[in-house]
Backbone of each chain as ProteinMPNN parsed JSONL, in Angstrom:
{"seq_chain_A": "XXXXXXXXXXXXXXXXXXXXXXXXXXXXXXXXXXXXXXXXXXXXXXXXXXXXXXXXXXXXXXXXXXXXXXXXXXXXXXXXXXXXXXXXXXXXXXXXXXXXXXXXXXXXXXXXXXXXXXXXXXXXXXXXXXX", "coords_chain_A": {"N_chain_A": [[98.403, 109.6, 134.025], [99.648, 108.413, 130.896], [102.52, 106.835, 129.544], [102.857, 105.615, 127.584], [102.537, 104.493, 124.333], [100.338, 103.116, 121.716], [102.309, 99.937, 120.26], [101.695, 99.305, 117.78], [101.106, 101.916, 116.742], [103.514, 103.52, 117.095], [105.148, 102.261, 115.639], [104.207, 102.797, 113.066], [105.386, 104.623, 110.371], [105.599, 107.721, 111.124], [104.617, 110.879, 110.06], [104.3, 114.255, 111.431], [102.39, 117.416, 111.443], [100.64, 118.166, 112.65], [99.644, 118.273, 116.349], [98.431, 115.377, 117.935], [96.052, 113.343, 119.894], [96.797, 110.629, 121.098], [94.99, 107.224, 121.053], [92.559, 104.811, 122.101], [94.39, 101.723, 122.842], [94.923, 99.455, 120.478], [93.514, 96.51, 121.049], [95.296, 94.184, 122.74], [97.6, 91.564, 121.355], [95.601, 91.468, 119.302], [94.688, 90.507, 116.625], [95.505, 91.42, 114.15], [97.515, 93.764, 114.395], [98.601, 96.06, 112.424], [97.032, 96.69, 110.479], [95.047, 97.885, 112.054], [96.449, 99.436, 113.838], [96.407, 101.314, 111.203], [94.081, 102.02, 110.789], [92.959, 103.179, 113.018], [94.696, 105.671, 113.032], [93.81, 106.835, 110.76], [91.422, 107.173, 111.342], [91.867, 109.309, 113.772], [93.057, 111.31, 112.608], [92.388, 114.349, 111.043], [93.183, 114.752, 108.455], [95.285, 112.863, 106.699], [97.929, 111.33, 104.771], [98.947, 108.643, 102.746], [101.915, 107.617, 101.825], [104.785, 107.254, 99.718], [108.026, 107.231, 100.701], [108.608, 110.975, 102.516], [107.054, 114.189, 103.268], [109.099, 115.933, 103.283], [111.43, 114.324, 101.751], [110.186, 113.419, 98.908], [109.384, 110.131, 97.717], [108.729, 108.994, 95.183], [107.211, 110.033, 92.073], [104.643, 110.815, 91.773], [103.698, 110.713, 94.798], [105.061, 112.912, 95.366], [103.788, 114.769, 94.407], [101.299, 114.951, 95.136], [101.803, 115.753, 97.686], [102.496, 118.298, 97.272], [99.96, 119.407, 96.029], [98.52, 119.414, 98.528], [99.953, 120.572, 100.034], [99.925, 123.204, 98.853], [97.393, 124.358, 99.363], [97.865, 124.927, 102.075], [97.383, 123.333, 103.706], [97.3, 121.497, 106.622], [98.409, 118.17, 107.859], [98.714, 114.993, 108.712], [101.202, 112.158, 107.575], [102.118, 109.026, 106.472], [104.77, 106.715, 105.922], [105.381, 103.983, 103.928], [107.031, 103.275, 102.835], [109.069, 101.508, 104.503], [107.836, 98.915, 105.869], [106.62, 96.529, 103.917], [103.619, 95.362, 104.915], [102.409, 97.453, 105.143], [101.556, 98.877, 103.381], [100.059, 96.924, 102.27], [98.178, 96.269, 104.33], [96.635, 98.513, 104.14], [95.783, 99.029, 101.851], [93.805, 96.976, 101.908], [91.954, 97.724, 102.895], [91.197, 100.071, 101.747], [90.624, 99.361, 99.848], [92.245, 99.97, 97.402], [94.591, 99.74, 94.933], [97.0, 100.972, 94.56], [99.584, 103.994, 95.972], [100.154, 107.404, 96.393], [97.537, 107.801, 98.955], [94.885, 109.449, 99.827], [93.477, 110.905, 103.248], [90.635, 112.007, 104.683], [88.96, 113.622, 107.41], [88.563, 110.66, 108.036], [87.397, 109.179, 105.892], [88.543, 108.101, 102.955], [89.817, 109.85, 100.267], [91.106, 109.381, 97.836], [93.632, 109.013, 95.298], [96.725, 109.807, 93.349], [95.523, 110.736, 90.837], [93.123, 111.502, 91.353], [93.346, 113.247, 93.592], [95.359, 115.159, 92.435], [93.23, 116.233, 90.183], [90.769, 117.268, 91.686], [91.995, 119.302, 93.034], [92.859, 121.1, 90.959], [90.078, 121.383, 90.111], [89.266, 122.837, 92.222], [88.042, 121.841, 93.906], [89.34, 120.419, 95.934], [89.966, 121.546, 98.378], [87.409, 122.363, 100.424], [86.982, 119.516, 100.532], [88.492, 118.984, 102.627], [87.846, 120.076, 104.757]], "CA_chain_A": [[99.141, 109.912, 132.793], [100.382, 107.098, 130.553], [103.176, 107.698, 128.289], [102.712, 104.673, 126.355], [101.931, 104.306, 122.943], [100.297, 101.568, 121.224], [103.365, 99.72, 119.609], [101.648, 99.467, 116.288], [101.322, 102.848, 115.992], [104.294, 104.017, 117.771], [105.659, 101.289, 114.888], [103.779, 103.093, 112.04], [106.853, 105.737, 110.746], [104.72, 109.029, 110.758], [105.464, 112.644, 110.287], [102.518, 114.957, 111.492], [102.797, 118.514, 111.409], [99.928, 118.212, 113.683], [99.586, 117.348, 117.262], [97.01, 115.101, 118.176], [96.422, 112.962, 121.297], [97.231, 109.004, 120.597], [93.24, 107.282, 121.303], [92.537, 104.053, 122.844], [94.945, 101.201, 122.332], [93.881, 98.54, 119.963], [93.302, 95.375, 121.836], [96.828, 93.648, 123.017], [97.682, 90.272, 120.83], [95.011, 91.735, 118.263], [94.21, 89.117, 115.146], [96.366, 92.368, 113.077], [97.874, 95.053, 114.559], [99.151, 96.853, 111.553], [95.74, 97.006, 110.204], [94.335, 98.477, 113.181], [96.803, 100.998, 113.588], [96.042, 102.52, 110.039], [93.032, 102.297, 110.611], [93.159, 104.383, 114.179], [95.615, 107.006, 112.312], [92.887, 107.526, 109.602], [90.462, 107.971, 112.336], [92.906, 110.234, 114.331], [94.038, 112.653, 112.028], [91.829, 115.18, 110.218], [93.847, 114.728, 107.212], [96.418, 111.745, 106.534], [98.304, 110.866, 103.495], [100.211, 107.805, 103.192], [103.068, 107.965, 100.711], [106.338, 106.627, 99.423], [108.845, 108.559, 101.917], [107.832, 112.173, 103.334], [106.622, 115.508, 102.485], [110.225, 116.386, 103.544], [111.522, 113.975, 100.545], [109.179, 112.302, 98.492], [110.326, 109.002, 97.222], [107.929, 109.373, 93.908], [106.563, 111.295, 91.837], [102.989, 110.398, 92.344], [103.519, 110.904, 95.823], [105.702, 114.431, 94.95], [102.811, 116.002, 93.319], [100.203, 115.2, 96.25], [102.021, 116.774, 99.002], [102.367, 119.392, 96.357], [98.505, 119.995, 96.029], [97.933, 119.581, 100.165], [100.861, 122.166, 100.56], [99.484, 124.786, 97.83], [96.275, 124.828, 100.556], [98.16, 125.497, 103.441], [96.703, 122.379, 104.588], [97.943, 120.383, 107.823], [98.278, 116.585, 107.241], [99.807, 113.513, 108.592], [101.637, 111.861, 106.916], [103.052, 107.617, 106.65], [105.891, 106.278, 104.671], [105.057, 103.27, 103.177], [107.78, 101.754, 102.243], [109.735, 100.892, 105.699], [107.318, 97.798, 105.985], [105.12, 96.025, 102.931], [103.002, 95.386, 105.19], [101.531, 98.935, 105.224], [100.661, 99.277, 102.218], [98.967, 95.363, 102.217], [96.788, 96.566, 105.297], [96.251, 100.014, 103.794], [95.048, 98.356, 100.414], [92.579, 95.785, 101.836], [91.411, 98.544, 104.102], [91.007, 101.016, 101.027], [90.207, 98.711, 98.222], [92.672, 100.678, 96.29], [95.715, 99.37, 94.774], [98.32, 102.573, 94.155], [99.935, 105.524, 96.208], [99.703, 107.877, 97.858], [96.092, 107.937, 99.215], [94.55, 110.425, 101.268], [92.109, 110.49, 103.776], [90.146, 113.412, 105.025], [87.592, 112.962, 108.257], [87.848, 109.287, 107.98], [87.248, 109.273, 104.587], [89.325, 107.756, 101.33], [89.673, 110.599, 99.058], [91.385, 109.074, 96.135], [95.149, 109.083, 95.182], [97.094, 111.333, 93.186], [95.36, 111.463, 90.11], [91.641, 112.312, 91.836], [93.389, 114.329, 94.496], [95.228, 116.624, 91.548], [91.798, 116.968, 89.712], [89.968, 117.537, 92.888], [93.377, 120.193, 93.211], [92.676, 121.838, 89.749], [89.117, 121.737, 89.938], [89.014, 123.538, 93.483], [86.79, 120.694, 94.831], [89.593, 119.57, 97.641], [89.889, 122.575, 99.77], [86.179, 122.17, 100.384], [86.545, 118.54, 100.453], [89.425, 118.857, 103.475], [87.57, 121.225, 105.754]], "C_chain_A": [[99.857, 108.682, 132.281], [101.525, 107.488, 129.394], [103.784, 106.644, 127.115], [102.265, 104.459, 125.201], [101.596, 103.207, 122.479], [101.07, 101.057, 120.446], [102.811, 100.031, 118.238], [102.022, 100.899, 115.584], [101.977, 103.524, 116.106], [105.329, 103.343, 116.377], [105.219, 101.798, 113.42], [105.139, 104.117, 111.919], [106.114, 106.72, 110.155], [104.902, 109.596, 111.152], [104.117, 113.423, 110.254], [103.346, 116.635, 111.832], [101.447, 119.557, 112.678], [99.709, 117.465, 114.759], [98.176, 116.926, 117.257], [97.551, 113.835, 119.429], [96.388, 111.259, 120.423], [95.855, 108.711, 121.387], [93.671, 106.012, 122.142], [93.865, 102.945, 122.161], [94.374, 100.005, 121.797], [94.131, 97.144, 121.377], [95.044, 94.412, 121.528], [96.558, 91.723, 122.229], [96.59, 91.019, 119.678], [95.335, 90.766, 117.217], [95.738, 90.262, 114.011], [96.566, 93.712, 113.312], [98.258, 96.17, 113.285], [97.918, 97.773, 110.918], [94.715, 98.067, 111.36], [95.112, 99.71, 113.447], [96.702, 101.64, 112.582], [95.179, 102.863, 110.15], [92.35, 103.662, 111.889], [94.116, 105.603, 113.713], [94.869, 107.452, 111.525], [91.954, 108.246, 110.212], [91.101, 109.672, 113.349], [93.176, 111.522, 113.842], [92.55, 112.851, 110.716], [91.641, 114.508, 108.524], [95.148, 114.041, 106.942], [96.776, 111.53, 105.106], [99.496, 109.642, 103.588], [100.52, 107.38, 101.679], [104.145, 106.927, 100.734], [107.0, 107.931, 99.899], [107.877, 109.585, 102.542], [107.76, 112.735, 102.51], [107.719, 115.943, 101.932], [111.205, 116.235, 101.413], [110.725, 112.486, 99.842], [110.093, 111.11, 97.641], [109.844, 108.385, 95.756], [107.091, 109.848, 93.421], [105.561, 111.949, 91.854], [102.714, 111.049, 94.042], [104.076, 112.635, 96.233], [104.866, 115.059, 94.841], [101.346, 115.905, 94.235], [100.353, 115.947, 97.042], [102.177, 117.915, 98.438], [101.119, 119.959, 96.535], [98.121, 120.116, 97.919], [98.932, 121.037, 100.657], [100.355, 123.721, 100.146], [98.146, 125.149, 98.439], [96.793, 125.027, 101.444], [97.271, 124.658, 104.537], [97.412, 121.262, 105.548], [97.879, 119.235, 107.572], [99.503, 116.152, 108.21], [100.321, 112.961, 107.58], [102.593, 109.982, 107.117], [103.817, 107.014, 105.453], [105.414, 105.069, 104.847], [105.749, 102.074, 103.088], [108.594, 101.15, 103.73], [109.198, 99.499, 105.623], [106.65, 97.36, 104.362], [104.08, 95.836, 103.602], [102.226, 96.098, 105.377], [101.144, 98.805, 104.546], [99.766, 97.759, 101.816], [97.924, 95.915, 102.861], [96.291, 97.51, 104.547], [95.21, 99.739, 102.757], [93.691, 97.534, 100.932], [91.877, 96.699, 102.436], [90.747, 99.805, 103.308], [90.112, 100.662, 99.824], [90.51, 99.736, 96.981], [94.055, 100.16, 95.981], [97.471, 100.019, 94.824], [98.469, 103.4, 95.489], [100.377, 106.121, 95.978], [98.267, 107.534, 97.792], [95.653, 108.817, 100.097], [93.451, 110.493, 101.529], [91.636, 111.557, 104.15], [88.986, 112.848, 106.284], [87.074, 111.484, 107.931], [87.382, 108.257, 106.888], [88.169, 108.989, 103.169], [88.889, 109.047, 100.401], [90.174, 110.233, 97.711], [93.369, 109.249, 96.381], [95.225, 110.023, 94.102], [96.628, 111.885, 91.837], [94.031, 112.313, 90.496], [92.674, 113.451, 92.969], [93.882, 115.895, 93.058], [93.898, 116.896, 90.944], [91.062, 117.755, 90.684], [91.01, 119.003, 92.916], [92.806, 121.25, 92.154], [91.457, 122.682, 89.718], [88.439, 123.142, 90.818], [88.079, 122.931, 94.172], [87.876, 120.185, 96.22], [89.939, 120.715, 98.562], [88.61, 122.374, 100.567], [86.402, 120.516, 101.286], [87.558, 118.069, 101.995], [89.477, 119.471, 104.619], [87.202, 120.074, 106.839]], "O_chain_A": [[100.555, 107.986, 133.018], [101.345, 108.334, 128.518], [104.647, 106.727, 126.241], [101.095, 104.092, 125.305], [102.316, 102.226, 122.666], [100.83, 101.591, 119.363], [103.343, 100.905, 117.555], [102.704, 101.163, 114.593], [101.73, 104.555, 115.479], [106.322, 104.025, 116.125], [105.829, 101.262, 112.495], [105.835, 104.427, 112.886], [105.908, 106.752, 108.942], [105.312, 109.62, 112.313], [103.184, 113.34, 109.455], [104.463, 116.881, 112.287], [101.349, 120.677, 113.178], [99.557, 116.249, 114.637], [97.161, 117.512, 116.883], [98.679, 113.491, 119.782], [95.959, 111.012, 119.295], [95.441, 109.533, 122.204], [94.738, 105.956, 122.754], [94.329, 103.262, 121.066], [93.461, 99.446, 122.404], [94.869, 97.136, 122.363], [95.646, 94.145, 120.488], [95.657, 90.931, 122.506], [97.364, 91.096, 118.723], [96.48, 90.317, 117.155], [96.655, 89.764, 113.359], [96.036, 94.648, 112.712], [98.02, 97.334, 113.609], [97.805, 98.997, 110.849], [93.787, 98.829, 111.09], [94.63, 100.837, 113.335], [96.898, 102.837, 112.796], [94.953, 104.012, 109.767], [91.613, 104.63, 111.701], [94.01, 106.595, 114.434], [95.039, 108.657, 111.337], [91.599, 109.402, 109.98], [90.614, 110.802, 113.376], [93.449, 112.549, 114.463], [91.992, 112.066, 109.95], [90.735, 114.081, 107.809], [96.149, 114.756, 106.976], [95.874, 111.56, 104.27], [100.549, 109.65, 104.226], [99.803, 106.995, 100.755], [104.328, 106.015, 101.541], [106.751, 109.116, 99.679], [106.751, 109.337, 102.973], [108.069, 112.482, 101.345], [107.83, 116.293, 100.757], [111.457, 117.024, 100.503], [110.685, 111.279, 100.076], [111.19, 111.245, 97.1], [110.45, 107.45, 95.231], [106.099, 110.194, 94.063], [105.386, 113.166, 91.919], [101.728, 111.705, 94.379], [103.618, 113.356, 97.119], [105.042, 116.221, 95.208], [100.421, 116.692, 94.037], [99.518, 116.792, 97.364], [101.96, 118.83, 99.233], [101.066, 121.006, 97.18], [97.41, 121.027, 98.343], [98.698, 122.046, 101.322], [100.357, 124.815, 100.712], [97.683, 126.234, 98.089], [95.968, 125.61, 102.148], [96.732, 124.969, 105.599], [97.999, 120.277, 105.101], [96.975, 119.085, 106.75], [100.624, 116.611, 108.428], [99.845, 113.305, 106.498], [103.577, 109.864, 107.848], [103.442, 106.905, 104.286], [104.938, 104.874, 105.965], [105.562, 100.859, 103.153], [108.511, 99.922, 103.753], [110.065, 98.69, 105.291], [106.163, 98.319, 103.763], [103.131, 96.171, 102.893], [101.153, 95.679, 105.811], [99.965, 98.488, 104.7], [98.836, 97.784, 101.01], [96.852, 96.111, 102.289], [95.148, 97.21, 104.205], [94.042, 100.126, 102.787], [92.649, 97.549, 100.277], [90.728, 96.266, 102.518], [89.931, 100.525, 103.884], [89.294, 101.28, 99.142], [89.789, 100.178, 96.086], [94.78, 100.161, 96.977], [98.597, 99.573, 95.048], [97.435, 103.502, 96.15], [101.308, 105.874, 95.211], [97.772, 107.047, 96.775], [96.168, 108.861, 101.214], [92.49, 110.318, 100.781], [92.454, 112.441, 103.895], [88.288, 111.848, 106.119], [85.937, 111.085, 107.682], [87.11, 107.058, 106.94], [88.357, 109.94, 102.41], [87.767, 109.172, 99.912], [89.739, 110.695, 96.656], [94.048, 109.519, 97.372], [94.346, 110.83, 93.797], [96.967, 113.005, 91.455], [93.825, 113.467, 90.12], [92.393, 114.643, 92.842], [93.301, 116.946, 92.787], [93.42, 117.977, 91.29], [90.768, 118.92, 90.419], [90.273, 119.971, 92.725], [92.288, 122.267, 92.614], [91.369, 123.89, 89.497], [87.639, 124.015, 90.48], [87.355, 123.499, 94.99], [87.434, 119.705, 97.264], [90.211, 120.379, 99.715], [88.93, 122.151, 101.735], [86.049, 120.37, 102.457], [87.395, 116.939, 102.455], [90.434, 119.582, 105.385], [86.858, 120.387, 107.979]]}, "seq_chain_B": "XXXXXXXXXXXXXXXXXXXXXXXXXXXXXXXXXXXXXXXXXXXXXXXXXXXXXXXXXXXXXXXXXXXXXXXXXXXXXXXXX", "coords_chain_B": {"N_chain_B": [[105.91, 92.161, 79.367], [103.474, 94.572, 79.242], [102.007, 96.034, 76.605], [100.853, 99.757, 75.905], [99.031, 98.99, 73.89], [97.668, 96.845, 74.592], [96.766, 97.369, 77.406], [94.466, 98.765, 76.542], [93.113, 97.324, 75.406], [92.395, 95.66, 77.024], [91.062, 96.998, 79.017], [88.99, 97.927, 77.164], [87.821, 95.549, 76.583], [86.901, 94.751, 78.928], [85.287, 97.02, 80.487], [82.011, 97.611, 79.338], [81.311, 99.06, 76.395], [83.332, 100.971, 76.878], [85.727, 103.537, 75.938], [89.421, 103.753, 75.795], [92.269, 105.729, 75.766], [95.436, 105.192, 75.98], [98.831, 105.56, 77.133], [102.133, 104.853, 77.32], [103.594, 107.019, 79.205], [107.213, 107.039, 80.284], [107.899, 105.599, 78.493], [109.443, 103.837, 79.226], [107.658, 101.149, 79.643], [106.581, 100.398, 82.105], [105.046, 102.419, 82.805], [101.849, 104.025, 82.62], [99.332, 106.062, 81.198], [96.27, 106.203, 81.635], [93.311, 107.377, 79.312], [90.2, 107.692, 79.936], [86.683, 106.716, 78.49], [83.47, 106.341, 79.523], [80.088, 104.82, 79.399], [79.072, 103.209, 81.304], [80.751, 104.601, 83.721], [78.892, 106.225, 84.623], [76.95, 107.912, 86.748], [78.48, 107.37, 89.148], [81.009, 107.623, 91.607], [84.513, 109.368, 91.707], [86.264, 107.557, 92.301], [85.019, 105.14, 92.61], [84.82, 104.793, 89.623], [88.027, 104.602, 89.107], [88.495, 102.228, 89.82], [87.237, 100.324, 88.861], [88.528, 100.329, 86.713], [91.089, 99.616, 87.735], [90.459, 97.26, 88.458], [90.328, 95.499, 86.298], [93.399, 95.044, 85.912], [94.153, 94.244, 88.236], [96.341, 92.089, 90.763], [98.574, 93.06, 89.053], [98.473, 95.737, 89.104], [101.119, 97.862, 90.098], [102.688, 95.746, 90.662], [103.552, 94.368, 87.721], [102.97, 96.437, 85.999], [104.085, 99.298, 86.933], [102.325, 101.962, 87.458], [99.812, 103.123, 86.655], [98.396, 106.036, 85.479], [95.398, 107.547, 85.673], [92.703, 109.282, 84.048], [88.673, 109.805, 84.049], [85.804, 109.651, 82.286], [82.81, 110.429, 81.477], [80.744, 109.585, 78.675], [79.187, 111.712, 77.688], [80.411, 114.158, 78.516], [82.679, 114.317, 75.658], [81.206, 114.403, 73.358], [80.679, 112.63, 70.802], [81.36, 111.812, 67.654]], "CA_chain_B": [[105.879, 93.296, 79.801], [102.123, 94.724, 78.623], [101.839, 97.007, 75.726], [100.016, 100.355, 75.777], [97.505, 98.939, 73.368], [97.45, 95.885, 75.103], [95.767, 97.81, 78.483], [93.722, 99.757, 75.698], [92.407, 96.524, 74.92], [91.762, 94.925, 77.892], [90.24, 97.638, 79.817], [88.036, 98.164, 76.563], [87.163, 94.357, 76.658], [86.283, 94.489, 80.525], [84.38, 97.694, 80.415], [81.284, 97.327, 78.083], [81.211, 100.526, 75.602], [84.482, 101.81, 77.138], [86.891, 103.491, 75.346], [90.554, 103.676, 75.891], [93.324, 106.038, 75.355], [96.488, 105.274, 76.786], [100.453, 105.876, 76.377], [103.896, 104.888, 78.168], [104.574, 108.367, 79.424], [107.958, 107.362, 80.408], [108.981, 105.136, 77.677], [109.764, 102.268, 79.865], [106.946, 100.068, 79.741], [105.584, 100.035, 82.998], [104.209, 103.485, 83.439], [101.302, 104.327, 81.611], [98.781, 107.159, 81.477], [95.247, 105.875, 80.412], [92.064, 108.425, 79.522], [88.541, 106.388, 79.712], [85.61, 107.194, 78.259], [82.41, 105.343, 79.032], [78.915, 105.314, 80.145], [79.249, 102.297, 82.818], [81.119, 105.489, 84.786], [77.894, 107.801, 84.659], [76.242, 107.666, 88.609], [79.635, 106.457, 90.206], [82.302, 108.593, 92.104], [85.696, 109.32, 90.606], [86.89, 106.278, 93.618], [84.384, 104.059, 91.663], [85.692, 104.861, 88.606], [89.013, 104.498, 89.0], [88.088, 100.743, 90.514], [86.22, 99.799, 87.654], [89.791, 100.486, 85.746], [92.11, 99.188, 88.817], [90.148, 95.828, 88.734], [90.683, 94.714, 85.175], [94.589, 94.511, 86.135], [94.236, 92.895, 89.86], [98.016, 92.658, 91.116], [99.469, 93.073, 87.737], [99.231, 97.12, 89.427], [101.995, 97.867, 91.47], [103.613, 94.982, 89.591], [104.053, 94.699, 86.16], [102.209, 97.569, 85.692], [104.638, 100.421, 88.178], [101.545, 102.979, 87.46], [98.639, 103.381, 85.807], [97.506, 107.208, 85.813], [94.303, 107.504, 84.849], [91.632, 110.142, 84.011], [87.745, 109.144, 83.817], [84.935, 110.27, 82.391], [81.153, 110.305, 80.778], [80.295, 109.985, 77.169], [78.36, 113.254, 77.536], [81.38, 115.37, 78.295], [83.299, 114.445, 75.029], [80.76, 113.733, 72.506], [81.659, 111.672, 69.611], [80.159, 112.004, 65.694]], "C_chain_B": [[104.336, 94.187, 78.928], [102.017, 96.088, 77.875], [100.747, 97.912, 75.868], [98.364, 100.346, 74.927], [97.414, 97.731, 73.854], [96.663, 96.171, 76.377], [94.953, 98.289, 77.376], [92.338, 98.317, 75.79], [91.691, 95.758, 75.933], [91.108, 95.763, 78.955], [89.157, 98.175, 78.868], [87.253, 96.985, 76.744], [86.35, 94.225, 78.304], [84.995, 95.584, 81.005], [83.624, 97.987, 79.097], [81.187, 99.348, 77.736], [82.327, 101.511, 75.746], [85.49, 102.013, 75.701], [88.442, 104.443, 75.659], [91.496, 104.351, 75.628], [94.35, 105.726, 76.387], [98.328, 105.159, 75.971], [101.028, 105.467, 77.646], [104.25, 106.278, 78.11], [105.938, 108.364, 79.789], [109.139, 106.472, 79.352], [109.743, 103.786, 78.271], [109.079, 100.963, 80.224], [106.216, 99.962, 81.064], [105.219, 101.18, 83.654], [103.042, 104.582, 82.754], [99.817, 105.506, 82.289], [97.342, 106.225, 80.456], [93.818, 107.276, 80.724], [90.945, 107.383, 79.254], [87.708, 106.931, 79.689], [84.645, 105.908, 78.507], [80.956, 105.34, 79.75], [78.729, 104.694, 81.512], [79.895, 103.215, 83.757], [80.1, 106.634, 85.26], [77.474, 107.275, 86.669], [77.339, 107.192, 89.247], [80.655, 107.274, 90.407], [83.521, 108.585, 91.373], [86.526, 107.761, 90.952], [86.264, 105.47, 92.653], [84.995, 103.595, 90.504], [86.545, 104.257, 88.157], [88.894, 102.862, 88.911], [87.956, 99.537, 89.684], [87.946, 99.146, 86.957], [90.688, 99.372, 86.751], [91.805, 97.598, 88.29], [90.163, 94.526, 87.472], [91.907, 93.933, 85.068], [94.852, 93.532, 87.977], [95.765, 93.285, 90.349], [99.085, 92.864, 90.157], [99.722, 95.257, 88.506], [100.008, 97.085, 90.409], [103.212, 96.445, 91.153], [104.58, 95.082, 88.233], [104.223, 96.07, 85.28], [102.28, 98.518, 86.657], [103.593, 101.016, 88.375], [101.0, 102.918, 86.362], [97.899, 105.018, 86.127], [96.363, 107.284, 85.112], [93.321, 108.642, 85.377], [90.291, 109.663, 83.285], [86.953, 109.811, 83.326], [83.996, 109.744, 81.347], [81.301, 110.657, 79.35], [79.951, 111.642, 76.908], [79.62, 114.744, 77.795], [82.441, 115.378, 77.177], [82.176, 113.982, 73.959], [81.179, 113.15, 70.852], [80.828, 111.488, 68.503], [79.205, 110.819, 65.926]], "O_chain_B": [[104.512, 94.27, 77.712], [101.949, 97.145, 78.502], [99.638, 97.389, 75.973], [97.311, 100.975, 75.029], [96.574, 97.279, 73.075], [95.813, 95.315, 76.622], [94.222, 97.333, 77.634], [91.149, 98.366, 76.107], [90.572, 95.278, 75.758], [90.564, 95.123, 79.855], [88.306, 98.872, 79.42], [86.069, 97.142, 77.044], [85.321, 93.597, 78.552], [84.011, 95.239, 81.659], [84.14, 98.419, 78.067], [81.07, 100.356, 78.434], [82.436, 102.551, 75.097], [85.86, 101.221, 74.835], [88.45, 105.673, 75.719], [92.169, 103.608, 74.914], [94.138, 105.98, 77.572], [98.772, 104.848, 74.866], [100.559, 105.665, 78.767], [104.997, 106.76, 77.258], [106.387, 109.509, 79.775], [110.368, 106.494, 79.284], [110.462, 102.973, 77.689], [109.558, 100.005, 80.831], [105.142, 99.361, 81.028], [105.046, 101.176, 84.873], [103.319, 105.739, 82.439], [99.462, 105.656, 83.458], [97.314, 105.811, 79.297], [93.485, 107.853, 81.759], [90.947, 106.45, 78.452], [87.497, 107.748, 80.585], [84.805, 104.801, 77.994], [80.869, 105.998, 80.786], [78.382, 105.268, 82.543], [79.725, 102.795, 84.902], [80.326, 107.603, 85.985], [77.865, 106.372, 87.408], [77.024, 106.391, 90.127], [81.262, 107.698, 89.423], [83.62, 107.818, 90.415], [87.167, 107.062, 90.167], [87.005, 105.047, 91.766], [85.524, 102.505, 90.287], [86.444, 103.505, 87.188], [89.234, 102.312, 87.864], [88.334, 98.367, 89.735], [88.348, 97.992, 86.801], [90.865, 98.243, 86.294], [92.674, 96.861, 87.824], [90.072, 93.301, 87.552], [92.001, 92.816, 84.56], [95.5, 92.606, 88.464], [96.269, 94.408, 90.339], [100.286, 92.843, 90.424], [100.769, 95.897, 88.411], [99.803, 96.466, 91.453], [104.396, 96.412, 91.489], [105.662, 95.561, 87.894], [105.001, 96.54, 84.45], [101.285, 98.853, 87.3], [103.334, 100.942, 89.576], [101.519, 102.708, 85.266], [96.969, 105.132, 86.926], [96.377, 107.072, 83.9], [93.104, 108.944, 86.55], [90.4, 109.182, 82.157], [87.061, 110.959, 83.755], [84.261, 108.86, 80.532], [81.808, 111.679, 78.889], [80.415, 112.457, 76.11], [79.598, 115.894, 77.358], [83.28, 116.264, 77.34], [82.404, 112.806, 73.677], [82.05, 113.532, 70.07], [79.687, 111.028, 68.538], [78.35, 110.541, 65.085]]}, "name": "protein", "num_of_chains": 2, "seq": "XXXXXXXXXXXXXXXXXXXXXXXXXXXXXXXXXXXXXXXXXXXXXXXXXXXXXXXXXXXXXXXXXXXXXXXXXXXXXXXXXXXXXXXXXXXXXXXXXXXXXXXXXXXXXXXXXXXXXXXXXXXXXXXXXXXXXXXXXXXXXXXXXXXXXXXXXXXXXXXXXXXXXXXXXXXXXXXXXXXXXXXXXXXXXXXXXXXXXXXXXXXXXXXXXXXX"}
């Protein structure tokens, strides 16, 4: 039993409403830990969204009106604040090739930020798209 | 600080046949709502899309430019006289 976490992502500041088991640890000294832990949290979790603040309180409005549409499914999600570091959202970006948040991921997967997720929301394409 | 018809213009100039609506929804200059019409979006995901739009401004988003909301779509779903 180890009850260590890999710093990065022990270092990421994330609110999950689901448990899940922490995976391998990236490689120690790594070229870019930060990067590597988003990238193991995307893998990790079903369903991730990484935001300005929490679900709890969102820190804008963009990011307000996502956890909005993931809530109005009764859908489980991680969740990473953003702003604590810049560096999140640098890795997150080169890692997304998207400039804006929130963003959410689904099975590994970039779904879009908050104006594709509300459409996707409206349309009834992200329940489907979050299974 | 970049005027609503100033993105109009330069995301019409960058995407060929595109066209452009956009507004300052909050009245402060750096938060703007654009709608895009154009055919260069036909065969390409909404992610694509968006990209197409994102990549005209570079780090001017998230900069200059707080937010850019934007909604995309195909000639064929608004047709035009």
């Amino acid at each position: 039993m180890s009850s260590s976490k890999p710093s990065a992502i022990r270092d990421l500041p994330m609110s999950s409403n689901q448990t899940s088991p922490v995976g391998e640890a990236p490689t120690a000294g790594g070229e870019n830990p930060i990067r590597d832990a988003i990238s193991e949290a995307i893998s990790e979790h079903k369903v991730i969204l990484f935001m300005k603040g929490t679900p709890e309180a969102p820190a804008c409005g963009f990011s307000a009106r996502t956890v909005a549409a993931l809530q109005a499914l009764d859908v489980p999600f991680a969740a990473v604040d953003i702003l604590p570091d810049p560096r999140i959202r640098q890795e997150l970006s080169a890692i997304s090739d998207w400039p804006t948040i929130p963003q959410l991921f689904a099975n590994g997967e970039f779904l879009g930020g908050c104006d594709i997720v509300t459409e996707m929301y409206e349309s009834g394409e992200l329940a489907g798209a979050l299974l | 600080m970049p005027s609503p018809d100033e993105i109009k213009q330069r995301i019409e100039a960058s995407i060929p046949g595109a066209q452009a609506e956009v507004e300052d929804y909050t009245g402060g200059g750096d938060h703007f709502r654009a709608t895009v019409t154009a055919a260069a979006f036909e065969g390409r995901s909404r992610i694509q899309q968006h990209r197409l739009i994102y990549d005209v401004f570079g780090t001017e988003i998230g900069g200059a430019i707080h937010a850019l909301s934007l909604k995309t779509q195909t000639p064929q779903k608004t047709p035009t006289p």
